[in-house]
CHARMM-style PDB file with segment names, atoms N, HN, CA, C and O in Angstrom:
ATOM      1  N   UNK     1    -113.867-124.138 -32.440  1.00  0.00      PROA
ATOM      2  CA  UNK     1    -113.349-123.514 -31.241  1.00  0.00      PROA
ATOM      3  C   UNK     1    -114.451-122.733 -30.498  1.00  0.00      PROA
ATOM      4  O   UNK     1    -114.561-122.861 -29.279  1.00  0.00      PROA
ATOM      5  N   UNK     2    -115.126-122.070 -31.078  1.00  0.00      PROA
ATOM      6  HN  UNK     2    -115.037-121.966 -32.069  1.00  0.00      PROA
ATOM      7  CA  UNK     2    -116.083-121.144 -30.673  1.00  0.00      PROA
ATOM      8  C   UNK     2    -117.152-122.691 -29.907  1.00  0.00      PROA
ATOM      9  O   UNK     2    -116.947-123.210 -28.810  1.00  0.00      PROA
ATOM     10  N   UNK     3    -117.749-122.908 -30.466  1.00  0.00      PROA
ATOM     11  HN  UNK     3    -117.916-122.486 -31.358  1.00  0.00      PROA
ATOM     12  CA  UNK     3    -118.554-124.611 -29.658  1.00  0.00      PROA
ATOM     13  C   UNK     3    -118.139-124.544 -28.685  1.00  0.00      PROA
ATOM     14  O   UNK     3    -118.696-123.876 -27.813  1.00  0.00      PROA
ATOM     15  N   UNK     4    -116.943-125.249 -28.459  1.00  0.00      PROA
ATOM     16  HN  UNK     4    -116.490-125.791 -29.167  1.00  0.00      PROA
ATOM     17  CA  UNK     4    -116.194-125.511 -27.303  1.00  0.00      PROA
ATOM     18  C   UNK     4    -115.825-124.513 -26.005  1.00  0.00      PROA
ATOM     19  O   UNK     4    -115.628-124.661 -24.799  1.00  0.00      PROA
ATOM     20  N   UNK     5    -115.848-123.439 -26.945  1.00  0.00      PROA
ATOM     21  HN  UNK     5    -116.008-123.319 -27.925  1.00  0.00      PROA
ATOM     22  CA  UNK     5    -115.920-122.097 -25.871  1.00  0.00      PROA
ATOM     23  C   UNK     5    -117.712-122.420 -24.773  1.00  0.00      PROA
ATOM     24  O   UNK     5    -118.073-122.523 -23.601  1.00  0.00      PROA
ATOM     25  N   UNK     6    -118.357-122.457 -26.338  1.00  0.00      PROA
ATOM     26  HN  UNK     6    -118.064-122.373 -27.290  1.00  0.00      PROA
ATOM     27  CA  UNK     6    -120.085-121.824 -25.290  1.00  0.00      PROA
ATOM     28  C   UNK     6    -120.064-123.222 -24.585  1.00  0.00      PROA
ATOM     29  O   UNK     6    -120.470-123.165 -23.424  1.00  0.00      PROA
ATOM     30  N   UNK     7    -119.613-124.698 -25.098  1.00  0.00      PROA
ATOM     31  HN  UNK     7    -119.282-124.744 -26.040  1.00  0.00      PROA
ATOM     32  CA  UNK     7    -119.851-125.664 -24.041  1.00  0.00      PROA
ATOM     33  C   UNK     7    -119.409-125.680 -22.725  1.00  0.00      PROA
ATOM     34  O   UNK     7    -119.815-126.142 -21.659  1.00  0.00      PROA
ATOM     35  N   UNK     8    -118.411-125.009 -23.136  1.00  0.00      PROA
ATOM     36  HN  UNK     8    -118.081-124.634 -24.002  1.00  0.00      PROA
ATOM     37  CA  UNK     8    -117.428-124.715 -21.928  1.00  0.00      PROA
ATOM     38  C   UNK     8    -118.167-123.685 -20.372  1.00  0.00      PROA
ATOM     39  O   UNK     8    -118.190-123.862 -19.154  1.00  0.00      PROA
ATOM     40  N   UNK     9    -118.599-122.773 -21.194  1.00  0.00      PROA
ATOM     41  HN  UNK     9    -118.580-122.630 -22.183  1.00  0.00      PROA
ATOM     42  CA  UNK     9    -119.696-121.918 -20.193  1.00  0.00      PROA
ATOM     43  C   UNK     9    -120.865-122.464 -19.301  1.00  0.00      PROA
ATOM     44  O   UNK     9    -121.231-122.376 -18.129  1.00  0.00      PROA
ATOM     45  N   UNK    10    -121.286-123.108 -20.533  1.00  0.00      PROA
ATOM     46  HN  UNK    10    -120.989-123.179 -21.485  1.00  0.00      PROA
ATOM     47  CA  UNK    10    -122.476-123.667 -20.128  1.00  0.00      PROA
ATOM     48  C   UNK    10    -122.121-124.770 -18.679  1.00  0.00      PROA
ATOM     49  O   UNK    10    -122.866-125.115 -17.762  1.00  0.00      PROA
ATOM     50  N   UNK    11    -120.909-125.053 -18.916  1.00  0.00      PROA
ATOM     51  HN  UNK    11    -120.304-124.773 -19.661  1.00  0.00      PROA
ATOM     52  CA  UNK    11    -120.893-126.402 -17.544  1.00  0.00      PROA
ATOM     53  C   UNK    11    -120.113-125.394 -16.420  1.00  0.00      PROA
ATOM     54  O   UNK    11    -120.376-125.367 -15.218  1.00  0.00      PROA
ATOM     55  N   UNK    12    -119.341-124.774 -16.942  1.00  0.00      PROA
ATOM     56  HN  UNK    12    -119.127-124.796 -17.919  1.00  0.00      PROA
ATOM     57  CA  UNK    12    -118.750-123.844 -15.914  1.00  0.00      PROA
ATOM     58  C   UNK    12    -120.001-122.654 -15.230  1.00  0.00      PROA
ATOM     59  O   UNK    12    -119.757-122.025 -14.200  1.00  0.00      PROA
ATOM     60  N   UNK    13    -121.170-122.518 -15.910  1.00  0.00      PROA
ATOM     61  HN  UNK    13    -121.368-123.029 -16.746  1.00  0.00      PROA
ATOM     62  CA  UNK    13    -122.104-121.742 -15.112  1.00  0.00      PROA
ATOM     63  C   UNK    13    -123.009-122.926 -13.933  1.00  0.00      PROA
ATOM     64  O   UNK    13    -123.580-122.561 -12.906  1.00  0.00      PROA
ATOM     65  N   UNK    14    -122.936-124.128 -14.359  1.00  0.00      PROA
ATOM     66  HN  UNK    14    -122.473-124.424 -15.194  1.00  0.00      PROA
ATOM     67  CA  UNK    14    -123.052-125.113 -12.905  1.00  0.00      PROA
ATOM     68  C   UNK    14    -122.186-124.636 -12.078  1.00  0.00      PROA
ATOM     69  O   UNK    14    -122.430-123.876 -11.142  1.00  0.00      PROA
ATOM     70  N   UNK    15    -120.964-125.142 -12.450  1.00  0.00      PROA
ATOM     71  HN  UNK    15    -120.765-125.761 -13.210  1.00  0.00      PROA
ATOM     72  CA  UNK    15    -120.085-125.264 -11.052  1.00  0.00      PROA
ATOM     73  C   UNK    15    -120.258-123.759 -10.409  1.00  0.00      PROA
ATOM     74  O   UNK    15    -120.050-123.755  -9.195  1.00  0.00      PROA
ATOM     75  N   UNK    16    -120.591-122.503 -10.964  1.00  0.00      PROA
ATOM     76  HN  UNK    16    -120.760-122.506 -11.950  1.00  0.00      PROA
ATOM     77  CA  UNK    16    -120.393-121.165 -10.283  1.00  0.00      PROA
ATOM     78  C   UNK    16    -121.669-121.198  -9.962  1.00  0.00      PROA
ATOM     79  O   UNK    16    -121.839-120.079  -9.478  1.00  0.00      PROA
ATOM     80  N   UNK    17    -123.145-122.008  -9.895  1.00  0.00      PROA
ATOM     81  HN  UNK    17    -123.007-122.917 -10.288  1.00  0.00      PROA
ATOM     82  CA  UNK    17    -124.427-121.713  -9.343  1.00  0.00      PROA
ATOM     83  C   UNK    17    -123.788-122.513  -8.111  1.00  0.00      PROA
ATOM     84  O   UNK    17    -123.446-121.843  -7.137  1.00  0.00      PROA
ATOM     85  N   UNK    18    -123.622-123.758  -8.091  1.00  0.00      PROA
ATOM     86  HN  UNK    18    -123.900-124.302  -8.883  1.00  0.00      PROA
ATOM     87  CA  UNK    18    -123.485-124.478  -7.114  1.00  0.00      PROA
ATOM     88  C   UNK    18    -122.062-123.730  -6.512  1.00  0.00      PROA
ATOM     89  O   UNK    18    -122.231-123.816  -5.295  1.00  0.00      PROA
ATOM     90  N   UNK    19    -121.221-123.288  -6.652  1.00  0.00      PROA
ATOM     91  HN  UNK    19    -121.084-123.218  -7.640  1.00  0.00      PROA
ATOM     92  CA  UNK    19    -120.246-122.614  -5.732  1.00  0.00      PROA
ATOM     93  C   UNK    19    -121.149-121.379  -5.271  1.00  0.00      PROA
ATOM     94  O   UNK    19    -120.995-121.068  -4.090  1.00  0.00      PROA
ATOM     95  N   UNK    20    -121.908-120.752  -5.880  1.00  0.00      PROA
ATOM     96  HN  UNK    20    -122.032-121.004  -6.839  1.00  0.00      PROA
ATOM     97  CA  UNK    20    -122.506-119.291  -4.971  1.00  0.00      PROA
ATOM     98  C   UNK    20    -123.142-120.192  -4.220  1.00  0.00      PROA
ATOM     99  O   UNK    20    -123.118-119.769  -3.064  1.00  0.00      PROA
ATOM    100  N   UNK    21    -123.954-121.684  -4.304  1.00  0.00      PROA
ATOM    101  HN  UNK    21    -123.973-122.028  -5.243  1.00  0.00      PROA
ATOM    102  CA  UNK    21    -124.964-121.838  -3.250  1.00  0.00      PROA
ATOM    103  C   UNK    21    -124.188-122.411  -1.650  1.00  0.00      PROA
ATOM    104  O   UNK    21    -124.745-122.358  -0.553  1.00  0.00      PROA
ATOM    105  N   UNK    22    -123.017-122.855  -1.878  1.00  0.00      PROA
ATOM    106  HN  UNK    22    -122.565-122.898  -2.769  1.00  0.00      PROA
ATOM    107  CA  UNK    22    -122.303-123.571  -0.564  1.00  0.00      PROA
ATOM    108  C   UNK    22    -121.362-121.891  -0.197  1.00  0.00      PROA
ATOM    109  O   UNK    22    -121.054-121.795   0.990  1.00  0.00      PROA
ATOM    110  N   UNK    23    -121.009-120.885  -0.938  1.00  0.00      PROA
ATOM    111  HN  UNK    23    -121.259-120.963  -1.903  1.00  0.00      PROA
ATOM    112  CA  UNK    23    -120.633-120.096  -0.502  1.00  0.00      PROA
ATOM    113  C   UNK    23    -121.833-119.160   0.350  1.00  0.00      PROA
ATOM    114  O   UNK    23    -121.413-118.567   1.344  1.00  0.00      PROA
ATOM    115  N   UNK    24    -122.958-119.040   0.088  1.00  0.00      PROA
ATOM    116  HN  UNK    24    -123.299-119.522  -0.719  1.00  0.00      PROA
ATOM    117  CA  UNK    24    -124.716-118.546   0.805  1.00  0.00      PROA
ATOM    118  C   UNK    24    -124.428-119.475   1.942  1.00  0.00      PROA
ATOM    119  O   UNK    24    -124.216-118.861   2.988  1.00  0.00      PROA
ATOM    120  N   UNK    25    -124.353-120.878   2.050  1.00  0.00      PROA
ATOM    121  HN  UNK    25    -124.525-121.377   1.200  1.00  0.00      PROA
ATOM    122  CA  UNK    25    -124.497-121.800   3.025  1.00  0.00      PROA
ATOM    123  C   UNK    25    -123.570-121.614   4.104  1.00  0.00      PROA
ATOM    124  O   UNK    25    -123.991-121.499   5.255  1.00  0.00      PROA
ATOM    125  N   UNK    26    -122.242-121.570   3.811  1.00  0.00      PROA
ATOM    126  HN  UNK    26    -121.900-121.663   2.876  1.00  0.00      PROA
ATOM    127  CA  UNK    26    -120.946-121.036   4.738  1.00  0.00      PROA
ATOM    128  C   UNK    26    -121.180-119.649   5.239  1.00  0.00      PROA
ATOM    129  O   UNK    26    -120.563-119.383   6.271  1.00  0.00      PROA
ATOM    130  N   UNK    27    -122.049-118.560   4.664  1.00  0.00      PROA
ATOM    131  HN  UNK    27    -122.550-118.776   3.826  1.00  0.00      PROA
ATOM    132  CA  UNK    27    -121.891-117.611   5.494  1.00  0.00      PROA
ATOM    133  C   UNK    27    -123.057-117.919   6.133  1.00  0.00      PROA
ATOM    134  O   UNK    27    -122.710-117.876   7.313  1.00  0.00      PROA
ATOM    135  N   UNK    28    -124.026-118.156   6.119  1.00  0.00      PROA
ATOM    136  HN  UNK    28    -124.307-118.191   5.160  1.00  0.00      PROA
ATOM    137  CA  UNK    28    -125.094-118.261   7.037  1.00  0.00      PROA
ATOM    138  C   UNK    28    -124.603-118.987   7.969  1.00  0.00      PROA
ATOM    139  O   UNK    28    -124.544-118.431   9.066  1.00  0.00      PROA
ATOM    140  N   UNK    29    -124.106-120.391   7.887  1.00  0.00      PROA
ATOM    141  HN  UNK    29    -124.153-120.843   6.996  1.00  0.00      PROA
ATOM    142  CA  UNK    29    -123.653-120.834   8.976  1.00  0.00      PROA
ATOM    143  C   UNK    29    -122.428-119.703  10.281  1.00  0.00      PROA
ATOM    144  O   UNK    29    -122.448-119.468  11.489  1.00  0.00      PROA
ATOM    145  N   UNK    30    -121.633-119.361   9.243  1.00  0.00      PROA
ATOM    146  HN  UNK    30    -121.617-119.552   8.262  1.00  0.00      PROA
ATOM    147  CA  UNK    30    -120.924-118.062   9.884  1.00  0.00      PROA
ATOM    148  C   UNK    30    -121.471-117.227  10.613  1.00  0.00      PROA
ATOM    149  O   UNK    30    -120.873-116.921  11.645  1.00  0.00      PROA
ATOM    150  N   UNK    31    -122.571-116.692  10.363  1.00  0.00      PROA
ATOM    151  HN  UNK    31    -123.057-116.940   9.525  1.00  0.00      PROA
ATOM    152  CA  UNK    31    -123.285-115.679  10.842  1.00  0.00      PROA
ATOM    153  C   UNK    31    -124.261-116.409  12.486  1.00  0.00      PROA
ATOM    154  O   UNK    31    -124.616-115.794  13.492  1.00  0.00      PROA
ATOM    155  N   UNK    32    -124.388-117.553  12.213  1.00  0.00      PROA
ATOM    156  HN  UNK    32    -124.099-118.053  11.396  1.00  0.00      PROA
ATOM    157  CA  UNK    32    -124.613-118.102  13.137  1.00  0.00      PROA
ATOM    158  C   UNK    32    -123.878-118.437  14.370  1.00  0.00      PROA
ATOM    159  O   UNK    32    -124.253-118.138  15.504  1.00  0.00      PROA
ATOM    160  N   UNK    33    -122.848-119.054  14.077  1.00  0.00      PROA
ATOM    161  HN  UNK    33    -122.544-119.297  13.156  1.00  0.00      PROA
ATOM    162  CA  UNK    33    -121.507-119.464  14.687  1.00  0.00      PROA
ATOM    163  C   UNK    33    -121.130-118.185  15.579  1.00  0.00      PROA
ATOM    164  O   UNK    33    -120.782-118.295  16.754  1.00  0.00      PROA
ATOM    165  N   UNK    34    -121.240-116.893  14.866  1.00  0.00      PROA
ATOM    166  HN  UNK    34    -121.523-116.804  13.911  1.00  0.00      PROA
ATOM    167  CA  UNK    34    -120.246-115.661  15.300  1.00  0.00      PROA
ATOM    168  C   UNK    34    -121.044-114.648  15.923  1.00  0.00      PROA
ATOM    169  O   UNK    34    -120.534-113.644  16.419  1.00  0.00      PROA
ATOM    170  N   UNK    35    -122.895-114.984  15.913  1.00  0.00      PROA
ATOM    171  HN  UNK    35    -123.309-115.800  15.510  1.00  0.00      PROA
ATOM    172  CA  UNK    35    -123.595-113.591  16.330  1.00  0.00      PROA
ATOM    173  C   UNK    35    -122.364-113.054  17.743  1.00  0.00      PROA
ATOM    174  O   UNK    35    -121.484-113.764  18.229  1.00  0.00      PROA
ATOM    175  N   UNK    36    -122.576-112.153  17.976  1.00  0.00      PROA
ATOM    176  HN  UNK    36    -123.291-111.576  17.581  1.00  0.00      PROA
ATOM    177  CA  UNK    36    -122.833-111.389  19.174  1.00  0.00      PROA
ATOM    178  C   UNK    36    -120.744-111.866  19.608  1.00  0.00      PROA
ATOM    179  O   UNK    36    -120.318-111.825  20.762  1.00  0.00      PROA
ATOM    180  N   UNK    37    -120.048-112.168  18.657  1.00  0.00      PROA
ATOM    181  HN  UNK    37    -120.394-112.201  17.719  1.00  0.00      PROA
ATOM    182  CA  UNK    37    -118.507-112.166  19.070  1.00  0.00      PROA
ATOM    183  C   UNK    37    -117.868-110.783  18.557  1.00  0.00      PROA
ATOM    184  O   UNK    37    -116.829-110.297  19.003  1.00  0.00      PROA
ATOM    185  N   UNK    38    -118.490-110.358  17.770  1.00  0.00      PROA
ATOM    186  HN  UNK    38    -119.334-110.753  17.407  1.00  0.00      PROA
ATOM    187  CA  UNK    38    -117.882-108.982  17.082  1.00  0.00      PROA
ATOM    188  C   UNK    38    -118.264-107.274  18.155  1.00  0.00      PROA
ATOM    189  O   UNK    38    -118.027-106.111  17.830  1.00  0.00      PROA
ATOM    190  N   UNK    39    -118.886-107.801  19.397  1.00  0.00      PROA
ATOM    191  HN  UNK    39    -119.078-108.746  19.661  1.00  0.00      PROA
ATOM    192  CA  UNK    39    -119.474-106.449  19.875  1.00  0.00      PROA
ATOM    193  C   UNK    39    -118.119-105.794  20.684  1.00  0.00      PROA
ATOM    194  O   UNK    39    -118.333-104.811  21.393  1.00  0.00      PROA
ATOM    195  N   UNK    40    -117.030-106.209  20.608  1.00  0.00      PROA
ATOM    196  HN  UNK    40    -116.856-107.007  20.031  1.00  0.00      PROA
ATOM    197  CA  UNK    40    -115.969-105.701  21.152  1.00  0.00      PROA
ATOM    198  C   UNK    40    -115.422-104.582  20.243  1.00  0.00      PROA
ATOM    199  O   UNK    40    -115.153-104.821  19.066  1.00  0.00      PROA
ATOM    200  N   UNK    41    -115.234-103.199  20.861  1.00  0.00      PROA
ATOM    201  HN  UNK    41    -115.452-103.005  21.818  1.00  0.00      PROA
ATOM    202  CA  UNK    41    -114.718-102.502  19.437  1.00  0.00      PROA
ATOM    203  C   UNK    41    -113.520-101.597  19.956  1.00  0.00      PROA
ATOM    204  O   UNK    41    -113.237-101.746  21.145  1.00  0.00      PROA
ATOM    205  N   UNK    42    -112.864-100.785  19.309  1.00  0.00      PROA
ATOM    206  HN  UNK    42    -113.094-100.663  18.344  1.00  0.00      PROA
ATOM    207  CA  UNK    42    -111.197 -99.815  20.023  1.00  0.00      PROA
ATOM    208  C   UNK    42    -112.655 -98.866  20.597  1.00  0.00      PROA
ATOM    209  O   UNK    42    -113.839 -98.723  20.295  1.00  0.00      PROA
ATOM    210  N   UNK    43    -111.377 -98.227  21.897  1.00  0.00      PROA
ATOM    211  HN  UNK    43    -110.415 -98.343  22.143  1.00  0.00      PROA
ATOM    212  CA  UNK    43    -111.894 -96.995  22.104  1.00  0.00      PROA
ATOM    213  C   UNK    43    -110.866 -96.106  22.234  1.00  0.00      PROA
ATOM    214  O   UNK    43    -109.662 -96.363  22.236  1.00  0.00      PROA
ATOM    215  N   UNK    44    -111.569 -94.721  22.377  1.00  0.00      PROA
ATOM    216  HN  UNK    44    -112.547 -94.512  22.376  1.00  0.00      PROA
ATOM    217  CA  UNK    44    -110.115 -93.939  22.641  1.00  0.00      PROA
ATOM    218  C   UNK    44    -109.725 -94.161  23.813  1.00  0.00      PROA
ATOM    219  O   UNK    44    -110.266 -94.965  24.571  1.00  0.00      PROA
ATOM    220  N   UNK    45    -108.493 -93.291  24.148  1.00  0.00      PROA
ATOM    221  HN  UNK    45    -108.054 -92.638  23.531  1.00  0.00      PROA
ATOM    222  CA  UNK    45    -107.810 -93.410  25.284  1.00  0.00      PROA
ATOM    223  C   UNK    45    -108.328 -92.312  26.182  1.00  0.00      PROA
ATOM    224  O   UNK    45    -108.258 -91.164  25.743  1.00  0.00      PROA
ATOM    225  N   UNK    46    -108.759 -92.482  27.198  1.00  0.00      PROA
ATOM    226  HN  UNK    46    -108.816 -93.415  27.554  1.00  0.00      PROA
ATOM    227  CA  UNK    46    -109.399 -91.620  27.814  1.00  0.00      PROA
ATOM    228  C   UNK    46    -108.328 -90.345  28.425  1.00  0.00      PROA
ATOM    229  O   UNK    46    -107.263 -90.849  28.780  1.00  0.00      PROA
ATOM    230  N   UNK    47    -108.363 -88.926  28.614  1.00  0.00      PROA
ATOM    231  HN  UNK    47    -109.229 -88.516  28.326  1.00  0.00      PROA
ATOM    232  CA  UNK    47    -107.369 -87.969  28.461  1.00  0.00      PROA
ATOM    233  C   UNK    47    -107.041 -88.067  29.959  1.00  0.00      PROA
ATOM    234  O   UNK    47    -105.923 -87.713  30.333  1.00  0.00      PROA
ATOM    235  N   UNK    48    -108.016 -88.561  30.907  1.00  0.00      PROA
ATOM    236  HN  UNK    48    -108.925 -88.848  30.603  1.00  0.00      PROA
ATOM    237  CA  UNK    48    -107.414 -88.619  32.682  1.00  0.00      PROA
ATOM    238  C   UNK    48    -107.174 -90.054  32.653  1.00  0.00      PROA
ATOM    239  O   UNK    48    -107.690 -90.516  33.670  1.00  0.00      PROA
ATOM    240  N   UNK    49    -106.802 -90.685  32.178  1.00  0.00      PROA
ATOM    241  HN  UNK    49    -106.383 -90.309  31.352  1.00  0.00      PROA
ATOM    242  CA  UNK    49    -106.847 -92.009  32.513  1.00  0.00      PROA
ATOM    243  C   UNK    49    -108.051 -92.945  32.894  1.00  0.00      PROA
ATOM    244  O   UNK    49    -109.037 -92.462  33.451  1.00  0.00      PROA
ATOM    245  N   UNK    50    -107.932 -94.957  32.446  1.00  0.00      PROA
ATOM    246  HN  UNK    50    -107.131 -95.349  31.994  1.00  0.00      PROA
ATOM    247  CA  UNK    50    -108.872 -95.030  32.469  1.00  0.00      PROA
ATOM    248  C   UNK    50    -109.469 -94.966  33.858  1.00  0.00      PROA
ATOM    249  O   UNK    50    -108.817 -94.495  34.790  1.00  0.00      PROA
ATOM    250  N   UNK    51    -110.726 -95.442  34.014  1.00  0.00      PROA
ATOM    251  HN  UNK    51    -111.255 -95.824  33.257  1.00  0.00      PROA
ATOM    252  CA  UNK    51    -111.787 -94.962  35.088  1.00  0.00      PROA
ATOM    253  C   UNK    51    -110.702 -96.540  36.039  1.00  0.00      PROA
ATOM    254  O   UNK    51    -109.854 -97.346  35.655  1.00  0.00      PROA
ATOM    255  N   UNK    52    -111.490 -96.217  37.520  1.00  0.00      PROA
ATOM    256  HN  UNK    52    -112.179 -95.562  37.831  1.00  0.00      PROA
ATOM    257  CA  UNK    52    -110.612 -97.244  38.400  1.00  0.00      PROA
ATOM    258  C   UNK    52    -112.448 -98.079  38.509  1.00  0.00      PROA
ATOM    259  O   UNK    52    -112.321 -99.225  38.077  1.00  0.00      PROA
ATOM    260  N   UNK    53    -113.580 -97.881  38.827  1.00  0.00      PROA
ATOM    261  HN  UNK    53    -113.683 -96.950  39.177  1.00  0.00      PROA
ATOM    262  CA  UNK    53    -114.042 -98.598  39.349  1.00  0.00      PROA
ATOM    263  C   UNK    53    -115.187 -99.337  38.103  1.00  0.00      PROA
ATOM    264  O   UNK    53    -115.524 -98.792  37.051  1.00  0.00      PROA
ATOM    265  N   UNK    54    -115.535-100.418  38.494  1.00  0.00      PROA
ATOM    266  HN  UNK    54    -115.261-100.861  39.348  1.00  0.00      PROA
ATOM    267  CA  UNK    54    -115.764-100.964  37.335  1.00  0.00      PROA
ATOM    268  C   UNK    54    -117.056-100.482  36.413  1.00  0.00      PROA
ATOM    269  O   UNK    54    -116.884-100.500  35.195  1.00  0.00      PROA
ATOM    270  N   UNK    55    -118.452-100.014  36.974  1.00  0.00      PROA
ATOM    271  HN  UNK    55    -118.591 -99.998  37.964  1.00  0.00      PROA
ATOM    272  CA  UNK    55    -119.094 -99.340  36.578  1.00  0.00      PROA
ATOM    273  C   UNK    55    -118.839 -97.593  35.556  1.00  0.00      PROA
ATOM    274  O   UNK    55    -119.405 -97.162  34.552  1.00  0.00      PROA
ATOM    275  N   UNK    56    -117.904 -97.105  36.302  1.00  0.00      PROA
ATOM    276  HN  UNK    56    -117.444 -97.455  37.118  1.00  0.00      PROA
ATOM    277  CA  UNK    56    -117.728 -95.606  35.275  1.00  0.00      PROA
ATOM    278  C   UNK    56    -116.881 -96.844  34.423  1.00  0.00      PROA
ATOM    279  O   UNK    56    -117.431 -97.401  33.473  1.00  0.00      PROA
ATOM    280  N   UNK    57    -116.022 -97.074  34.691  1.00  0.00      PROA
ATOM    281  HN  UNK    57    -115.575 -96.622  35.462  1.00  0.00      PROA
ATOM    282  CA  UNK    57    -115.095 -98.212  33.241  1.00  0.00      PROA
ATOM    283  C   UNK    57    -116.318 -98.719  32.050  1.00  0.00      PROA
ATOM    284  O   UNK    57    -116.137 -98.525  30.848  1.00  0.00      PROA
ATOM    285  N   UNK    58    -117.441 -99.321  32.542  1.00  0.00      PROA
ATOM    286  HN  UNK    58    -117.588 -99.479  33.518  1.00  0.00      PROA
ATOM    287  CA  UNK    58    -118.613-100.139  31.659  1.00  0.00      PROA
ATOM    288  C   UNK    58    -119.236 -98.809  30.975  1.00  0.00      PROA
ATOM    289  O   UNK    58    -119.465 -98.767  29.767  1.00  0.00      PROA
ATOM    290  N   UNK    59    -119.524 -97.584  31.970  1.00  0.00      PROA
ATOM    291  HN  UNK    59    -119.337 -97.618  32.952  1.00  0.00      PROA
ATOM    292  CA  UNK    59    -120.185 -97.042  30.771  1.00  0.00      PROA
ATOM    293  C   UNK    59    -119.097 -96.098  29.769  1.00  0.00      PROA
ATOM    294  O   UNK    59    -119.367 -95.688  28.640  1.00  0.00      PROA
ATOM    295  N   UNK    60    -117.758 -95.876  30.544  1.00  0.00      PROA
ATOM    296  HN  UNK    60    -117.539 -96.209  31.461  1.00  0.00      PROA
ATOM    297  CA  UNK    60    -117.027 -95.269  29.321  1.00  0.00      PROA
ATOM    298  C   UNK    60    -117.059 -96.236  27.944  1.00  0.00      PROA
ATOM    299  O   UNK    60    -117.166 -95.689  26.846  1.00  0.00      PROA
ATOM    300  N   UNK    61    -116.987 -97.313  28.026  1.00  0.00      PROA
ATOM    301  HN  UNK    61    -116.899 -97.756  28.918  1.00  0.00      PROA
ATOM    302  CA  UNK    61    -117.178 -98.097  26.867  1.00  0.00      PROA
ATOM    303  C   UNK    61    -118.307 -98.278  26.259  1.00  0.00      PROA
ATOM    304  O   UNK    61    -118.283 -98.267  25.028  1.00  0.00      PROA
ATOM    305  N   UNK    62    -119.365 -98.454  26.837  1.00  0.00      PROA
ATOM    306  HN  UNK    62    -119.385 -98.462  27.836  1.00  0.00      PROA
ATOM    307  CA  UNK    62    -120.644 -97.928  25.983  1.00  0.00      PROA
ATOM    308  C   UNK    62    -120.845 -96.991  25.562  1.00  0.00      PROA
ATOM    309  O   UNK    62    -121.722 -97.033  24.700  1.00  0.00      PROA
ATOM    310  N   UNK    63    -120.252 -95.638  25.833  1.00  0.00      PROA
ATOM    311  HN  UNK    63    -119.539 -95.604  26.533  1.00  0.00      PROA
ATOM    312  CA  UNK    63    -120.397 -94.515  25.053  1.00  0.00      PROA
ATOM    313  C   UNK    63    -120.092 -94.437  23.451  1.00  0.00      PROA
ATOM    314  O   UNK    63    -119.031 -94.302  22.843  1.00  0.00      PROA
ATOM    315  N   UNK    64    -121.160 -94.546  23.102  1.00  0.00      PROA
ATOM    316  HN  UNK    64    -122.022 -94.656  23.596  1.00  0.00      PROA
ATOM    317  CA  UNK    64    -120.678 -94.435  21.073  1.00  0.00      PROA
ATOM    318  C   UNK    64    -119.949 -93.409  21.090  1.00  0.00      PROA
ATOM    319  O   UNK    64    -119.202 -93.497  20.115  1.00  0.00      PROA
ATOM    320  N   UNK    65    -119.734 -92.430  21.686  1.00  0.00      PROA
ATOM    321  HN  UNK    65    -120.340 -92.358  22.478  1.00  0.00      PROA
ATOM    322  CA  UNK    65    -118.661 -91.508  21.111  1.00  0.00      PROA
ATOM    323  C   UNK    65    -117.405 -91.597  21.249  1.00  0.00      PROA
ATOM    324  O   UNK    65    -116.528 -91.037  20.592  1.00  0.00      PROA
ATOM    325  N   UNK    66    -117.278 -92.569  22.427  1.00  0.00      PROA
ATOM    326  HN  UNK    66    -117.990 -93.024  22.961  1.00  0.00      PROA
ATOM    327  CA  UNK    66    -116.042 -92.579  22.553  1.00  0.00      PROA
ATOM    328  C   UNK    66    -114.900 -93.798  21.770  1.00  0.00      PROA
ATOM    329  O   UNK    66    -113.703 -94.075  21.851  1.00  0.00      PROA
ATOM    330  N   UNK    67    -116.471 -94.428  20.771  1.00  0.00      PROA
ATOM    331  HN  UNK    67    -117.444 -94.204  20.706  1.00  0.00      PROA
ATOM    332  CA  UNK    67    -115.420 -95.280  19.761  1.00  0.00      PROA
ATOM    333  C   UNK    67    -114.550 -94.909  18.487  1.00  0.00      PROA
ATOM    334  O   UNK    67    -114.768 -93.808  17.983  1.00  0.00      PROA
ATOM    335  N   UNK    68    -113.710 -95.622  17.992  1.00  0.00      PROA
ATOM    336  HN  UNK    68    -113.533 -96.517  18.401  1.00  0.00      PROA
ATOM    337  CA  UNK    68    -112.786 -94.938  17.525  1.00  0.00      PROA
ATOM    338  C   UNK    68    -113.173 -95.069  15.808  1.00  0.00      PROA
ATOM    339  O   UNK    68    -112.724 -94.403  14.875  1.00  0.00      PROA
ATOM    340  N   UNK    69    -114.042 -96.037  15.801  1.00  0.00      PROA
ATOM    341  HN  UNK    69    -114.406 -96.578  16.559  1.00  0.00      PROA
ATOM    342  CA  UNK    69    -114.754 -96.481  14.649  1.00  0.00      PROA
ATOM    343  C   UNK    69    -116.187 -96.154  15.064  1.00  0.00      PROA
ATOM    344  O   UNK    69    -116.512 -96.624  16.154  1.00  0.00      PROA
ATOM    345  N   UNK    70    -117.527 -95.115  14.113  1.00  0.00      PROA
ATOM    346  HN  UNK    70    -117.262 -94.732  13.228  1.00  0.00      PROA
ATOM    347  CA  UNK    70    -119.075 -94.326  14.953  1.00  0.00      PROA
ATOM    348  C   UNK    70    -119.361 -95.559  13.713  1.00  0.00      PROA
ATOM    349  OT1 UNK    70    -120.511 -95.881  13.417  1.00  0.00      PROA
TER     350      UNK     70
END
């Protein structure tokens, strides 16, 4: 029983090298696929309401402080 155990490892540590290497491969590809889709983030609610013209609107949202996640 014990044999059969360590044989058992031994082929099951393939399949988990080769699963970490296509799981490395899928996120890189991911990371590729997705740069620059995640730059959207919450903000707070601004206490006068939001801005009307589109410039004060662009930089209330660039303000790091005013995200809700720093």
């Amino acid at each position: 029983m014990v044999n059969t155990l360590l044989k058992s490892i031994r082929m099951l540590s393939d399949v988990l090298i080769l699963t970490t290497f296509f799981l490395c491969v899928f996120a890189l590809i991911g990371l590729q696929l997705f740069v620059g889709v995640m730059q959207y983030k919450c903000v707070r609610n601004p206490p006068n309401g939001w801005p009307q013209d589109q410039e004060a609107f662009s930089a209330y949202l660039k303000n790091e402080s005013k995200s809700v996640i720093s």
